[in-house]
C-alpha positions in Angstrom: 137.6 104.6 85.8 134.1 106.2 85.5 131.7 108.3 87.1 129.7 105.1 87.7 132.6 102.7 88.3 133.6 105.7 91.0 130.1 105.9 92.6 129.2 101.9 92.8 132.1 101.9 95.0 131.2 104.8 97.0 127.6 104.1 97.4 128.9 100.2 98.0 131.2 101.2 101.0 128.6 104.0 102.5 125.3 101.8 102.3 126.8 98.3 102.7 125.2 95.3 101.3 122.2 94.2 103.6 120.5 90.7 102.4 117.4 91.3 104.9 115.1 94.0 104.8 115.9 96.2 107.6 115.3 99.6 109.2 117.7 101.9 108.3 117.5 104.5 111.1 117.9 101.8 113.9 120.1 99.1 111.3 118.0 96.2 112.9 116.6 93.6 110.5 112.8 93.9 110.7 110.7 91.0 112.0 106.9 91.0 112.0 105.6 93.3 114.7 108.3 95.3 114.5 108.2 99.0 114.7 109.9 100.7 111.7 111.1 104.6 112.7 113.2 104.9 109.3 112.5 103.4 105.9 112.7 100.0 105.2 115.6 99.2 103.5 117.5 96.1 101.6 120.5 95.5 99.4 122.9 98.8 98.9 120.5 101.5 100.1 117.2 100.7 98.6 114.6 102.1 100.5 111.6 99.9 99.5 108.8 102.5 100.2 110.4 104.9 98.8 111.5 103.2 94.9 110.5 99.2 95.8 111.3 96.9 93.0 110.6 96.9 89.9 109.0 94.1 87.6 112.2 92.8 86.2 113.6 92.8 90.0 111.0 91.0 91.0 110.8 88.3 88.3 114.2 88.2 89.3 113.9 87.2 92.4 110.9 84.5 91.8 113.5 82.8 89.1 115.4 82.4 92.5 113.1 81.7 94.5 111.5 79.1 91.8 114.7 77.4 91.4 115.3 76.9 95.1 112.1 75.6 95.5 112.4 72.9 92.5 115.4 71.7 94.7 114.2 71.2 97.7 110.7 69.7 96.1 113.1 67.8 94.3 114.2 66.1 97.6 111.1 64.2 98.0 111.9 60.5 97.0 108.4 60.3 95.3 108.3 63.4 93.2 109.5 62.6 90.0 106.7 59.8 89.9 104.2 62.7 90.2 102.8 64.0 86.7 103.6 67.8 85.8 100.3 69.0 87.9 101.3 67.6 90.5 104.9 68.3 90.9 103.5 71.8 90.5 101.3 71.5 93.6 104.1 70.4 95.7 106.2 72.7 94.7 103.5 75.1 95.3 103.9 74.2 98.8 107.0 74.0 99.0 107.3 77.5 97.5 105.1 78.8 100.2 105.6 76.4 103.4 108.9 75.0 102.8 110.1 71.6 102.4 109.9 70.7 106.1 106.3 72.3 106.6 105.4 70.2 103.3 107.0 67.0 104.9 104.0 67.7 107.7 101.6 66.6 105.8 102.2 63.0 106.7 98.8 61.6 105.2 99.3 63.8 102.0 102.4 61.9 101.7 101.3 58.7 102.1 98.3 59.1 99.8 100.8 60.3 97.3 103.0 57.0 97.7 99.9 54.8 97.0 98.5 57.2 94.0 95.3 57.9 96.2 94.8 61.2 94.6 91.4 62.0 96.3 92.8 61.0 100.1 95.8 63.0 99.8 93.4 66.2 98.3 91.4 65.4 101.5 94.7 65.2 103.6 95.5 68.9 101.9 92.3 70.1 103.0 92.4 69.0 107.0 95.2 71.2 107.9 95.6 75.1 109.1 97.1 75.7 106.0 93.4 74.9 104.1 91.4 76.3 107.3 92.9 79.1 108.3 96.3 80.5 106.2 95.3 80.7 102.6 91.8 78.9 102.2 91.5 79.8 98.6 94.9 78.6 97.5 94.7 75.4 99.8 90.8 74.0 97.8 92.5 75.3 94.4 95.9 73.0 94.7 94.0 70.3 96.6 91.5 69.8 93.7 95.0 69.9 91.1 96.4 66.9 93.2 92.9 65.0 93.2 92.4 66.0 89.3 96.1 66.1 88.1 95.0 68.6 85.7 
């Protein structure tokens, strides 16, 4: 065994593995609003305002997170009909709303079904998600959908 192999397991069984950022003076997973009195903390111990992630962490974690989102995007019946644009719009949305805020978007949807490209930008446009959330993001995939380039 190795100094490593020996402090993995120490580190492993002192820190525990925590799959939610939490606070680790109080242990309680940390929800929006909440008041932090130690330091942020996920995984084994890693205090993420202290060291955060780094680069190839993150990219990482977006492989994960890209991969889970292709599945569940994958779900809707009428994706694969969409060119590669739009596949990535909806994934897009799916990445950032989930698959059951994108399945809200009834009129999208139904533009999408009858390859009405414009109605179902316009649909992507009259929402909270275009208005209020992320404006910017909202006009830039909406005009993907209605172009498909």
């Amino acid at each position: 065994m190795t100094l490593r192999d020996l402090l993995e397991a120490e580190l492993k069984a002192a820190e525990g593995l925590r799959l939610m950022v939490y606070d680790d003076a109080t242990s309680s997973i940390l929800k929006p609003g909440k008041v932090i009195h130690g330091h942020p903390t996920i995984g084994y111990g890693r205090a993420l305002d202290r060291k955060g992630i780094t680069p190839a962490e993150a990219q990482i974690l977006l492989d994960n997170d890209i991969d889970e989102t292709m599945n569940g995007a994958a779900t809707f019946p009428w994706m694969g009909k969409l060119n590669l644009v739009r596949q990535m719009v909806i994934c897009s949305m799916v990445f950032q709303m989930g698959v059951n805020g994108v399945a809200g978007f009834h009129d999208m949807i139904d533009a999408i079904e009858r390859g009405d490209w414009e109605k179902a930008s316009e649909a992507m446009l009259d929402s909270d998600w275009a208005r209020i959330e992320t404006p910017a993001r909202a006009h830039r995939l909406a005009e993907k959908m209605k172009a498909g380039v």
